[in-house]
Backbone as numpy.savetxt, mean C-alpha at the origin, in Angstrom:
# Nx Ny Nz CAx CAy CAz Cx Cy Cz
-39.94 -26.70 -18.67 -38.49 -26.71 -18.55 -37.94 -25.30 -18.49
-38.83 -24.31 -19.14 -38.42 -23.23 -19.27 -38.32 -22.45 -17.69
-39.48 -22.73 -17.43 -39.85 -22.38 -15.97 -38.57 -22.36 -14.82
-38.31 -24.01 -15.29 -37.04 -24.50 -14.13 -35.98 -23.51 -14.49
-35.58 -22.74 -15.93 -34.43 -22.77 -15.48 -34.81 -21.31 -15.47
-35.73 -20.80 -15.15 -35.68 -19.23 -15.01 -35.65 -19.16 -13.51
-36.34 -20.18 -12.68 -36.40 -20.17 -11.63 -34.55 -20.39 -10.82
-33.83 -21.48 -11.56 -32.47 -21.56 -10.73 -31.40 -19.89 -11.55
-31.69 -19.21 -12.42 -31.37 -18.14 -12.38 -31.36 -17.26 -11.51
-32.94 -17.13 -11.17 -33.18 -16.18 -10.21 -32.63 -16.19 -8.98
-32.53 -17.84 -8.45 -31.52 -18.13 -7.17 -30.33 -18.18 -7.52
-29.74 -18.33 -8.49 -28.29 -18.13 -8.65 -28.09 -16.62 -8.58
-29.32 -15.64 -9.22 -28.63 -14.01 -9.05 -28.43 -13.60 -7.62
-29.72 -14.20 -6.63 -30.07 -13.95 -5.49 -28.73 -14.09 -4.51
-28.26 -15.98 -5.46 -26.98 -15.94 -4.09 -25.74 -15.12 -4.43
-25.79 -14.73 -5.98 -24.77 -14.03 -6.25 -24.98 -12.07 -5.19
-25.58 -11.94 -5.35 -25.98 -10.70 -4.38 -25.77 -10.63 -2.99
-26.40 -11.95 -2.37 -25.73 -12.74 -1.07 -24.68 -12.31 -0.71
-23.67 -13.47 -1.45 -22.29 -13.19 -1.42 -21.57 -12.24 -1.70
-22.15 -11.10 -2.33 -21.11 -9.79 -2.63 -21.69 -8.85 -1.54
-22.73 -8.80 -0.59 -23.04 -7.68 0.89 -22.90 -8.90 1.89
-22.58 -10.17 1.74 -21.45 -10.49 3.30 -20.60 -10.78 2.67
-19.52 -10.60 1.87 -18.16 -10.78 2.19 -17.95 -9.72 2.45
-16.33 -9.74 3.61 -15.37 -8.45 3.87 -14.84 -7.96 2.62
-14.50 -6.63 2.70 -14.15 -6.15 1.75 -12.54 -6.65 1.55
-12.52 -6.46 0.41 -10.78 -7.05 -0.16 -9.77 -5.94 0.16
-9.32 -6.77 0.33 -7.64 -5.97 1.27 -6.25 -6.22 0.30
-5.57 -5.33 -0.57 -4.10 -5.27 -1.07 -3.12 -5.60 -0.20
-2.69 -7.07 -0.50 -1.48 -7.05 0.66 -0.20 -7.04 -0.26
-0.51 -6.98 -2.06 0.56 -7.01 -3.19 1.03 -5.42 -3.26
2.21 -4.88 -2.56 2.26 -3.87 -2.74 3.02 -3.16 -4.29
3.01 -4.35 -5.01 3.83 -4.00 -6.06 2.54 -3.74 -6.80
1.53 -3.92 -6.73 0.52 -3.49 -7.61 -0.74 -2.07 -6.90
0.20 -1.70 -5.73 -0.66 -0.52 -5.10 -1.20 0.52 -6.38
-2.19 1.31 -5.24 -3.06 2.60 -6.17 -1.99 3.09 -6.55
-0.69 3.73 -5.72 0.41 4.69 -6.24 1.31 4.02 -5.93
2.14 4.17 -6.80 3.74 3.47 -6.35 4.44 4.30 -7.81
5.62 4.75 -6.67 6.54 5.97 -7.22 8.15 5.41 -7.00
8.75 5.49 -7.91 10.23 5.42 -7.99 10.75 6.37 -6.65
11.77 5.93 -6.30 12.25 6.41 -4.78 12.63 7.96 -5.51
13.34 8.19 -6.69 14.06 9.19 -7.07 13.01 10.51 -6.95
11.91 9.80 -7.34 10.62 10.70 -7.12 9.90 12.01 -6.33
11.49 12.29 -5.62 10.61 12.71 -4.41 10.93 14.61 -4.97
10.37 15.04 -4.06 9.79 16.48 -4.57 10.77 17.43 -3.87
11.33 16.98 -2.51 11.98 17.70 -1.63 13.09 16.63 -0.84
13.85 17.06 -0.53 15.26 16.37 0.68 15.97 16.90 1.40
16.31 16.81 2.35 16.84 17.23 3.46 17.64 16.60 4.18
18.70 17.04 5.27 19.31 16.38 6.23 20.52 15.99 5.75
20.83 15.75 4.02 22.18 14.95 3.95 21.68 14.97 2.08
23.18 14.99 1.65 22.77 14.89 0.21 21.75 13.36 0.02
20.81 13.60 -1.12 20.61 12.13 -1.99 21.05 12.22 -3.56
20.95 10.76 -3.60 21.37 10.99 -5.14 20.03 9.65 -5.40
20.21 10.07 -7.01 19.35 8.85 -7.89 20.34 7.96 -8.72
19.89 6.37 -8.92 20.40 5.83 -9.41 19.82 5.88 -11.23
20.35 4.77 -11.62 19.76 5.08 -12.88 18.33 4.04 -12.90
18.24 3.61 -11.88 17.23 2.58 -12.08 15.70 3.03 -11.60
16.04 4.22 -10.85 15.43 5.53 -10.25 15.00 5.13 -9.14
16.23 4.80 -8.14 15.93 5.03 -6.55 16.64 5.68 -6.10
16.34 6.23 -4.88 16.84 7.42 -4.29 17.69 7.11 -3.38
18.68 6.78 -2.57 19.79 6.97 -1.62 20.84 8.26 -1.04
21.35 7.61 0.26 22.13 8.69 1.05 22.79 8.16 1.57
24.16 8.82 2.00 25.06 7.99 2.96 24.55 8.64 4.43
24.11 9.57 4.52 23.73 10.59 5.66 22.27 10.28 6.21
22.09 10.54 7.18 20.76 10.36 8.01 20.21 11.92 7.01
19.09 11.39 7.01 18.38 12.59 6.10 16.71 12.21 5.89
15.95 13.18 5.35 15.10 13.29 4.78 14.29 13.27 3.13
13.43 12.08 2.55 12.72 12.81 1.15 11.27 12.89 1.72
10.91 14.03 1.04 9.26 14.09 0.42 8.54 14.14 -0.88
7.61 13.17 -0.81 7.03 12.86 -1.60 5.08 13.42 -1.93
4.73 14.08 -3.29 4.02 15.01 -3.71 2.90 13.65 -4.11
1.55 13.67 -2.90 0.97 12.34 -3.92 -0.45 13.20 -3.34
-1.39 12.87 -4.70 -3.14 12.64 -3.88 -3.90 11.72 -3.64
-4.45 12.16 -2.22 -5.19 11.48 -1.74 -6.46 11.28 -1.69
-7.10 10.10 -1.51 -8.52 10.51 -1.10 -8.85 10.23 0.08
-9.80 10.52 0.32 -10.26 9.93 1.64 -11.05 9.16 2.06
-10.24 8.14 3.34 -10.72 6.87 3.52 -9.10 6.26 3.94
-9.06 4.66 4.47 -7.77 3.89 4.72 -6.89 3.70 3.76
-5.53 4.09 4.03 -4.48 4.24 3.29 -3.17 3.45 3.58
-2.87 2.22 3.34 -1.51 2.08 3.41 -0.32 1.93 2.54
0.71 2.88 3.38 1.75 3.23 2.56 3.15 3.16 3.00
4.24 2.92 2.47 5.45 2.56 2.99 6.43 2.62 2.03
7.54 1.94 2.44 8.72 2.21 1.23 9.39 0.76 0.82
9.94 0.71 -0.36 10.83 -0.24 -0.45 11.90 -0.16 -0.13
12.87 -0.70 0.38 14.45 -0.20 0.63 15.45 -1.43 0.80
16.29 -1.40 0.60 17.94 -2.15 0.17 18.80 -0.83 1.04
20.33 -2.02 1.25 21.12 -0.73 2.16 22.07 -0.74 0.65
22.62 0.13 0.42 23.54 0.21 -0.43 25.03 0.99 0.00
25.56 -0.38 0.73 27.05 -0.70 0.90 27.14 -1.80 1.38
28.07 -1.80 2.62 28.54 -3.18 3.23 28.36 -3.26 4.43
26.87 -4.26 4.67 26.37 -4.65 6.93 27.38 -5.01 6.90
28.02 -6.20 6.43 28.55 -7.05 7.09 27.19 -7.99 8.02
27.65 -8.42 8.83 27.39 -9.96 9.70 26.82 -8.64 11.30
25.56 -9.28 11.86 25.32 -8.69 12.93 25.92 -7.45 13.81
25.62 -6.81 12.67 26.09 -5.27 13.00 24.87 -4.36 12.62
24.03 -4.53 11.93 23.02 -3.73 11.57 21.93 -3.77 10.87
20.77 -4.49 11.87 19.82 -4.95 11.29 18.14 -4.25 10.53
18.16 -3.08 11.18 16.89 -2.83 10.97 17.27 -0.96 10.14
16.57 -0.92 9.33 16.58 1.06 8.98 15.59 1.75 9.86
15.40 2.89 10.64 14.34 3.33 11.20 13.89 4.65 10.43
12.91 4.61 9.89 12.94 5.40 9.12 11.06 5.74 9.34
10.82 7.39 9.87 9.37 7.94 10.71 8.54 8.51 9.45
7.56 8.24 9.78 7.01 8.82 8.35 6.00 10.23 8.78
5.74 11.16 8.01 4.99 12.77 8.64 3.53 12.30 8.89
3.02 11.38 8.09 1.58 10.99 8.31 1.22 10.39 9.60
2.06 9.59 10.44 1.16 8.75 11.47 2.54 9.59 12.38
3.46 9.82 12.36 4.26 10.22 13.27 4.93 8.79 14.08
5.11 8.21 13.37 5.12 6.60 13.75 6.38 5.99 12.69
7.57 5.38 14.05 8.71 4.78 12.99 8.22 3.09 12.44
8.61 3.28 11.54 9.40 2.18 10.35 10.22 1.63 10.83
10.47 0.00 10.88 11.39 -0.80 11.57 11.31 -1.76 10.27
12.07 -1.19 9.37 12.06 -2.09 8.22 13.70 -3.16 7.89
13.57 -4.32 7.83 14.79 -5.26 8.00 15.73 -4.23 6.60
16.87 -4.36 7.52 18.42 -3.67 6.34 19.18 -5.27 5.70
19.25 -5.18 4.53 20.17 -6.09 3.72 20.36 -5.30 2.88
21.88 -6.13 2.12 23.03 -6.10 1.24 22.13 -6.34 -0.04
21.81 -7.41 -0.06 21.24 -8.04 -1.23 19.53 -8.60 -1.37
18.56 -8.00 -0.48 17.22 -8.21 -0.55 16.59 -7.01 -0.20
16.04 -6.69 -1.39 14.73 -5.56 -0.64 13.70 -5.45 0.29
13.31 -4.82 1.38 12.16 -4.95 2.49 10.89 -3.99 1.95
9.81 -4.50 2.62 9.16 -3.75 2.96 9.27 -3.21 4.34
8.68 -1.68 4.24 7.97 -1.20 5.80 6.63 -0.53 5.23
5.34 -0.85 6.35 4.30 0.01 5.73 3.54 0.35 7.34
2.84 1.41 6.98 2.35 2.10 8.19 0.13 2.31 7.80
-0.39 2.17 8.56 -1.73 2.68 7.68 -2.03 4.00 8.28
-3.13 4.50 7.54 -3.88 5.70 8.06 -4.53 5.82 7.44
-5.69 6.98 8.43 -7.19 7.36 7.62 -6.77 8.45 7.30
-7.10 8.91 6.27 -6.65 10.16 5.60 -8.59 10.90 5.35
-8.70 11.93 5.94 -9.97 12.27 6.16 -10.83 13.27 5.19
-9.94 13.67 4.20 -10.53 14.53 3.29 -9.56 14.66 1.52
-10.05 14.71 1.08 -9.38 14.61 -0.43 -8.75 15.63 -0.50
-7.43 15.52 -0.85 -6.27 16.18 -1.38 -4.70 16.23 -2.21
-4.15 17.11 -1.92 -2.62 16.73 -2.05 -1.99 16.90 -0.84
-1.48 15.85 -0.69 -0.45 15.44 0.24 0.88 15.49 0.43
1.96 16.20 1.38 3.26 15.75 0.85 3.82 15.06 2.23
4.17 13.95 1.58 4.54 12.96 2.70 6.14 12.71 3.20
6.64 13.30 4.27 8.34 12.48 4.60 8.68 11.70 5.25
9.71 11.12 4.31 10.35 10.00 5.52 11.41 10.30 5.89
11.82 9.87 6.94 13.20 10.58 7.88 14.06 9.28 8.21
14.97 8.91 7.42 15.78 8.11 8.16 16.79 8.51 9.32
16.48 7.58 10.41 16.57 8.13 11.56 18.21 7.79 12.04
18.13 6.29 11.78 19.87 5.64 11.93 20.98 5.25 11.37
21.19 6.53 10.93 22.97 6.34 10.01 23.93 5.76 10.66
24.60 5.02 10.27 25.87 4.25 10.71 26.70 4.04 9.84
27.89 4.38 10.54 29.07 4.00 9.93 30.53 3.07 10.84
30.88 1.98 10.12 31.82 1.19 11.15 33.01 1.02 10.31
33.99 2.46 10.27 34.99 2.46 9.70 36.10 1.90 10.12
36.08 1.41 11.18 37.06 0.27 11.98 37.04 -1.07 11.35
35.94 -1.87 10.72 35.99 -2.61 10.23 36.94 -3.00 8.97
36.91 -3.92 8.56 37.97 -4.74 7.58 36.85 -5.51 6.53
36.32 -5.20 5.66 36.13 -3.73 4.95 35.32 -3.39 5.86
35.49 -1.52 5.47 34.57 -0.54 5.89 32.92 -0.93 6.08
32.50 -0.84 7.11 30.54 -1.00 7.14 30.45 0.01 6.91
28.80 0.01 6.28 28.13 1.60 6.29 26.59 1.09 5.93
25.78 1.46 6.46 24.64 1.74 6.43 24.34 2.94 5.62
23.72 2.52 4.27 22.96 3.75 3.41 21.85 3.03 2.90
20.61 3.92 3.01 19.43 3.97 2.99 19.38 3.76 1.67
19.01 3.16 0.41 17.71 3.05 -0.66 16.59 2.88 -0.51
15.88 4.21 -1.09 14.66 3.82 -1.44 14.38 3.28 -3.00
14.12 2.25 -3.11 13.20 1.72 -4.76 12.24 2.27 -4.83
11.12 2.37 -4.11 9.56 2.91 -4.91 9.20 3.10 -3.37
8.62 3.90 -3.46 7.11 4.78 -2.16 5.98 4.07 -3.14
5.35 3.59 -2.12 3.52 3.13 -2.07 2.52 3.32 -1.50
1.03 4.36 -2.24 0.50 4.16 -1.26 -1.10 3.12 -2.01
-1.36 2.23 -1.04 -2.58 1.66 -1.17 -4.02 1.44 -0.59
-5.04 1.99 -1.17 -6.04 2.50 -0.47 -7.47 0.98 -0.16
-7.35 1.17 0.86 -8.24 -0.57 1.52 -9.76 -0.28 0.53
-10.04 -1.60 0.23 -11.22 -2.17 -0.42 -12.12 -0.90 0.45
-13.15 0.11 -0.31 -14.54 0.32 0.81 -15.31 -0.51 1.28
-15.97 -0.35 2.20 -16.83 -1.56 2.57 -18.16 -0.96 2.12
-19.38 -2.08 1.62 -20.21 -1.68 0.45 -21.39 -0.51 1.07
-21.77 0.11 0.23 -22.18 1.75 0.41 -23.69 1.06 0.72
-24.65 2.01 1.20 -25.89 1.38 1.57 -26.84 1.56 0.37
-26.30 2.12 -0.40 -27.10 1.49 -2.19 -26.76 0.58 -2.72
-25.58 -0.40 -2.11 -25.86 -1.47 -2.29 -26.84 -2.92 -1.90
-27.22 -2.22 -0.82 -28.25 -3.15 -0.63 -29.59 -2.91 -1.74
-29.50 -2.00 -2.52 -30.31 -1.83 -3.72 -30.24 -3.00 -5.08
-28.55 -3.51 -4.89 -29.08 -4.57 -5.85 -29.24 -5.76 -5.10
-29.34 -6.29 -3.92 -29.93 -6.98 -3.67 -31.58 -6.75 -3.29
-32.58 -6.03 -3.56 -33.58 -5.87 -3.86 -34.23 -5.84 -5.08
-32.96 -5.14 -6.28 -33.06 -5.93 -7.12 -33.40 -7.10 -8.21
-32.62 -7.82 -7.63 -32.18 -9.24 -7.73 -33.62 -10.06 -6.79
-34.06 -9.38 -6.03 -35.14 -10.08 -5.15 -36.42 -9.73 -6.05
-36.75 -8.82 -6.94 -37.57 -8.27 -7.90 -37.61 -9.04 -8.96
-36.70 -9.31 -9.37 -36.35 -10.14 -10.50 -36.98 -11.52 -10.49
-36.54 -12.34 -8.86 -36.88 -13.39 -8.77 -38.40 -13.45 -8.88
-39.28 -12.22 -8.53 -40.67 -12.02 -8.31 -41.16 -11.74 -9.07
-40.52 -11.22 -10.18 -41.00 -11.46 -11.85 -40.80 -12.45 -12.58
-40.05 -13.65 -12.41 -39.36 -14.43 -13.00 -41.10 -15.89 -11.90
-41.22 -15.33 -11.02 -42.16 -16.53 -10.50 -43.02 -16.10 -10.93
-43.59 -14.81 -11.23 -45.14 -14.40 -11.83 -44.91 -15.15 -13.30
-43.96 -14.77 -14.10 -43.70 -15.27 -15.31 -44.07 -17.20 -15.39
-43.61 -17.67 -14.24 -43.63 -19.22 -14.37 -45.32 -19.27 -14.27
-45.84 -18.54 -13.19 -47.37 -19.12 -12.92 -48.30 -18.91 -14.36
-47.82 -17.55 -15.16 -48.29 -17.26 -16.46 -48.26 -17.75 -17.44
């Protein structure tokens, strides 16, 4: 009896090894639990138009403008983006999207604008060598529709910058514990014949 169950061990380690060098590697699509995630107020540098911080610590502008943000990296796939809310009044089909370019991919952000729901926008990249990084975003389309009844205005919040770095895919010493695990089973059958 002993035999049997050393033997379905050994195939249970075997398939456990299996299954961890073919599955794909795991992918963060929860950006609220990224590697980095920074309060918008966070940022290190600004440009283009005053910002201010709230007390809840996000960053906003009424002005088309610029923040940068002070983060390290490593290297390997990185995705990163912003949270954002408009803070004033769309109104009704007047202004749907923030465009806002980020310094890393050189590539805009088409992240949905609301009154009352926060968006994501996220962009990826390989980031090729370990460092510090300082990353900007540029909001690109300020608007203002002071003709309206009330006043529109488009202003940018940021809540939190994120960046999140993709699952590696498994290193070739991992195929070491599945040899392992194949050793095991080959001690575990010498053991039964003994």
């Amino acid at each position: 009896m002993k035999t049997v169950a050393r033997h379905v061990s050994a195939m249970a380690l075997l398939a456990v090894a299996a299954l961890l060098l073919a599955a794909p590697p795991a992918r963060a699509y929860n950006y609220s639990s990224a590697d980095l995630i920074l309060p918008g107020a966070d940022y290190s540098a600004s440009g283009g138009g005053t910002w201010f911080t709230s007390p809840e610590g996000a960053a906003y502008t009424y002005w088309r403008g610029w923040v940068e943000y002070e983060v390290h990296l490593t290297a390997g796939e990185w995705t990163f983006g912003l949270e954002v809310i408009n803070r004033g009044y769309l109104g009704t089909n007047w202004y749907s999207h923030f465009r806002v370019r980020d310094s890393i991919t050189g590539q805009v952000m088409e992240i949905p604008a609301s009154d009352d729901t926060a968006y994501v926008g996220t962009q990826t990249a390989q980031i090729f060598s370990d460092g510090l990084y300082t990353v900007r975003f540029s909001w690109l389309n300020d608007k203002w529709g002071p003709n309206f009844q009330p006043v529109r205005d488009a202003n940018i919040q940021i809540n939190t910058v994120f960046f999140d770095k993709a699952a590696s895919t498994p290193e070739p010493g991992s195929g070491l514990l599945l040899l392992s695990a194949m050793g095991v089973a080959a001690w575990l059958r010498r053991q039964k014949k003994a």
